[in-house]
Structures are given as C-alpha cells and as structure tokens.
N, C-alpha and C positions, 0 to 999 in steps of 0.2 A: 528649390533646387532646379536647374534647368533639364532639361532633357538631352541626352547625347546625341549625336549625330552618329550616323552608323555609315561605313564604307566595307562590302563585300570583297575577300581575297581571290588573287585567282585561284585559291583550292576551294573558295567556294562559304568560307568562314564569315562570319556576322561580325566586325570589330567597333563596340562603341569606343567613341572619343568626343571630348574637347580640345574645340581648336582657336585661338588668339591671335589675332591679328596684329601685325607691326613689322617692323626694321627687321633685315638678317645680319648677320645668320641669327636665323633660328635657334631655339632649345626646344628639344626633344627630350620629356619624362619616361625611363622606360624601368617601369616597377621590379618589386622581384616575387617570387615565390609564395603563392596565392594571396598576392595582395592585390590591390586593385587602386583606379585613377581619382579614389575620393579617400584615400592616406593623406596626410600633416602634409609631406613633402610636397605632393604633386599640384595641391592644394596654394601650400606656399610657396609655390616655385608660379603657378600661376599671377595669386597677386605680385608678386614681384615682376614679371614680365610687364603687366598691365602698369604700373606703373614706370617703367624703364621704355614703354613704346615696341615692345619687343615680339616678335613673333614665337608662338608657344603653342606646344601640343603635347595632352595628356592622353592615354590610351587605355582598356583594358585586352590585356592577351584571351585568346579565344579560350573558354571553360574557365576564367574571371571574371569577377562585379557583373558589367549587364553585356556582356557579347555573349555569343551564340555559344555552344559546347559544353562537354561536360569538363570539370577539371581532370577527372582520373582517366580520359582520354588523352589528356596532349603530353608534348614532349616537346625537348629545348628547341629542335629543329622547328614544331610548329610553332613557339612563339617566336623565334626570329623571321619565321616567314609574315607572319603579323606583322612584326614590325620595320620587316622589309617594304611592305605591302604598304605602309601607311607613312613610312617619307616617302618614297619611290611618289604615291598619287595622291599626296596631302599637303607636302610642302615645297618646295622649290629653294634652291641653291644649298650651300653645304649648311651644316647642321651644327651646332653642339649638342652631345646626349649625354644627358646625364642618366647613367646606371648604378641603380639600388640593387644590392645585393643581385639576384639573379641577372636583374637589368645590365647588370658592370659585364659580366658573361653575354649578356646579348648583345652591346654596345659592341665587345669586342668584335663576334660575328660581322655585326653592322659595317664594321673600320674593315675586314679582309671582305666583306661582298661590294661592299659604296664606298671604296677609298676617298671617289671625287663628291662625296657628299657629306663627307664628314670633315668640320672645319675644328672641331677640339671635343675633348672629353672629359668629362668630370665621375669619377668613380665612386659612388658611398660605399665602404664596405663592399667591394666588389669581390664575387666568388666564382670566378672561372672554374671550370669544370669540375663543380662542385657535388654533381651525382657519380663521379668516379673518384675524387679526392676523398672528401666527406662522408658521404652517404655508403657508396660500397665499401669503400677501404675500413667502412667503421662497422659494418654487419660481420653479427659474430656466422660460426657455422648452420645455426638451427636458421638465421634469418637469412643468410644465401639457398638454404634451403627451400625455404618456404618460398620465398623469390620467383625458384626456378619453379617448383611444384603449383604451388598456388597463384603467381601470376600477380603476387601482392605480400607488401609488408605493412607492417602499422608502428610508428616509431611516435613519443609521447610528443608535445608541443607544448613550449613555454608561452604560446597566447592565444591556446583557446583549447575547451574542455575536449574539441575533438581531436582522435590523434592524426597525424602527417599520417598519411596512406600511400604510400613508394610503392608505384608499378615499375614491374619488370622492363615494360614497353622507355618508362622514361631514364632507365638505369643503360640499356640495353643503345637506344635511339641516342640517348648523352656521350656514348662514345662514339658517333661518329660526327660529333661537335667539338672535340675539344682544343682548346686555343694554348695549352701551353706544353705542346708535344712539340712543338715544329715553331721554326725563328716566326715570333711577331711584332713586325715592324708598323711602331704608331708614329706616323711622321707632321705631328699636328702637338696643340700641347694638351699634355695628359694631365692633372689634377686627381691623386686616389687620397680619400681622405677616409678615414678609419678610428674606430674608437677605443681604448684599450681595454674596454671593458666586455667588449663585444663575446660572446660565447658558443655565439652562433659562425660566427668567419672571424677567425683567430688573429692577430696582430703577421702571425707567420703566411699566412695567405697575400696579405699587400706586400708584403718583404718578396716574396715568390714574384709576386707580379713583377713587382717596380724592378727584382735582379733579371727578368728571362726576358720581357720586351725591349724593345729598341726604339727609339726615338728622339730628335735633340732636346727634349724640355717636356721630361716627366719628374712629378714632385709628389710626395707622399707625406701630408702632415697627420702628426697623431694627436686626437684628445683624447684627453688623460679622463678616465672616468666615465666616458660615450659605451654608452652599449650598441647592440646592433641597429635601434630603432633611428638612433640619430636624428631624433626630432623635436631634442629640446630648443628652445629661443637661441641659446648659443650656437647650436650646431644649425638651424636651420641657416643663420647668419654666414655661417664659414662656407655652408653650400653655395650662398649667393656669390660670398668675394668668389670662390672658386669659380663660378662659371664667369666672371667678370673679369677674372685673372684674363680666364682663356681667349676671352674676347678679346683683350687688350692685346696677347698676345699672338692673336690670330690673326689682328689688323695689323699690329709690326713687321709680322713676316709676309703678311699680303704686299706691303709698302719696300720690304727688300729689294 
C-alpha cells in the first residue's frame, strides 16, 4: 500500500490524502462518519479515475485513518475546514464531490463556501444535518441528559463491536452547520443516489433533500434493496455513471 501524502490546515491539522493525476474537473471523495480514504468507494472511485484519465483525490478528515487528531475531538465544522483546506491547496479548477453519507453534508458546505469550485455533485446517501435530525431529535430524555452532564453519549453501531460515542461538542458545533434551515441553491447538476434499504439515512432524508434545494438538474435515483454501505458491484457501477452523468452535463452547460 503506498503511503499518503500529508497537507497541514491553516488551523494547523495533519490531513493524509491520495492524490491522481489527470483531465478536469476533478472528483473529489469526501467520506462520511468515521470512515476513512481506504473504504470500497474511495478505492473504487480511484481506479476508475485512473483509468478515465481523470483527476482524483481521496482524503481522510482530521481524527480519521491516518491524519492527525483524535475523533472524539472534531466536529462537522472541523471536517469541512479539511476539506475546505484540501481543494482550496490540492487541486485547481472546479470539482465534482462526491459525498458519502456525512460527506453529502460536507459537499453541501463545500457548494455555499466554493461555489466557483464546484462544477457538479454526486450524493451517496447523503445526510445533511444529520447530528440535529438524527442523532438529537432521536435521544431520548436520560441521553439529552447525559449529553449535557457528561459531555458524552454512547449509541450502539451496526459495524463494529465499539459503540458510536456522541460528543456534545459535535451535537452542539452541528448546529451551526446546518444546510437545510435556509434556501440552498445547487446551481451545477446534483446526482443523490440512495438505497432503500438503507437504516442508517432513511429514503425520507433524499426526498428532504431533493424537495428544499434548488437547482436546474438535480435527480434522485433509488435502489431498491441498497443499504447504507452502497458498495456492492452494482451500486459502485451507478456511482460511476453518476459522476459521469455530471460531467457530461457539466460540459453542456459550460458549452451554453
């Protein structure tokens, strides 16, 4: 396996990444929720770049895989400054980002900080402001309690023996993140693709999306039987056409 390349943020953060050389725009991998840049996706969005000629970069958020931090330090704000930090001084011209699960929340960020950097977007299971939807809206009284007292919560995890640990800091710091309080206009073309099997970001979270944003050419297809990992051969396949959608359609309206 090669060894990552590391780029320091200006707050001072350690961020490893893989980076691919080729043709723009760009794809930007931007993971979600303690996962990291050596996932099925990021992986296969990789080879598929290298053989498209395409320019590509994988990342991990600070307190992920091998960057600096601890996890139950950061919050949504500090990984969008990550990956603020890493198109801003990693790649050049606009972007497509594809966002996994949390990633589709940071994506959005991305699009209201870098408008003129972002030329389309591909959403997997995308969960915008998912630590106020999700996450608080679903704590009963003892665990807003404990929240507030203890500074922590422990909720169980379908893929791995240790439980999700929910700091207050990322419940607290997520509300002053959130992207569908206030009109958001995606003026590029959007691709949110979702699976209906999914248990973790529900079929009614892309329907949310796809009704509160604005833009001329956003599409929302469903597979039927996809869970949230969406990383079987079929679904890695439909990620591809999706970002190849966008490109196609990203070069149309550059030619308008």
């Amino acid at each position: 396996m090669t060894q990552p390349q590391f780029l320091t943020t200006p707050q001072g953060r350690r961020i490893a990444y893989h980076q691919t050389a080729g043709s723009g725009p760009g794809v930007v991998f931007l993971g979600g929720f303690r996962s990291d840049m050596q996932g099925s996706k990021a992986l296969f969005l990789e080879d598929w770049a290298k053989q498209q000629g395409r320019a590509f970069l994988r990342f991990d958020y600070s307190g992920h895989g091998q960057s600096s931090g601890a996890f139950l330090d950061g919050a949504i704000g500090d990984w969008f400054e990550d990956a603020q930090a890493a198109i801003t001084h990693l790649t050049q011209g606009p972007q497509v980002l594809v966002g996994s699960s949390m990633g589709g929340w940071i994506a959005l960020l991305l699009a209201r900080a870098l408008p003129e950097r972002v030329a389309g977007m591909v959403g997997i299971a995308a969960a915008p402001d998912f630590t106020e939807d999700s996450m608080w809206a679903g704590f009963d009284d003892t665990q807003r309690r404990a929240l507030q007292v203890q500074g922590r919560v422990e909720l169980p995890s379908d893929y791995s023996d240790d439980p999700y640990v929910i700091t207050r800091r990322l419940i607290e710091e997520g509300r002053q993140r959130l992207v569908l309080r206030a009109p958001l206009d995606l003026p590029f073309p959007v691709r949110l693709l979702q699976g209906t099997a999914d248990t973790d970001v529900p079929v009614s979270v892309a329907l949310r999306l796809l009704d509160h944003a604005s833009g001329p050419d956003l599409r929302l297809t469903l597979h039927k039987g996809a869970d949230h990992r969406f990383s079987t051969p079929p679904c890695l396949a439909m990620i591809a056409a999706a970002i190849e959608d966008v490109l196609a359609g990203g070069s149309d309206a550059a030619n308008l």
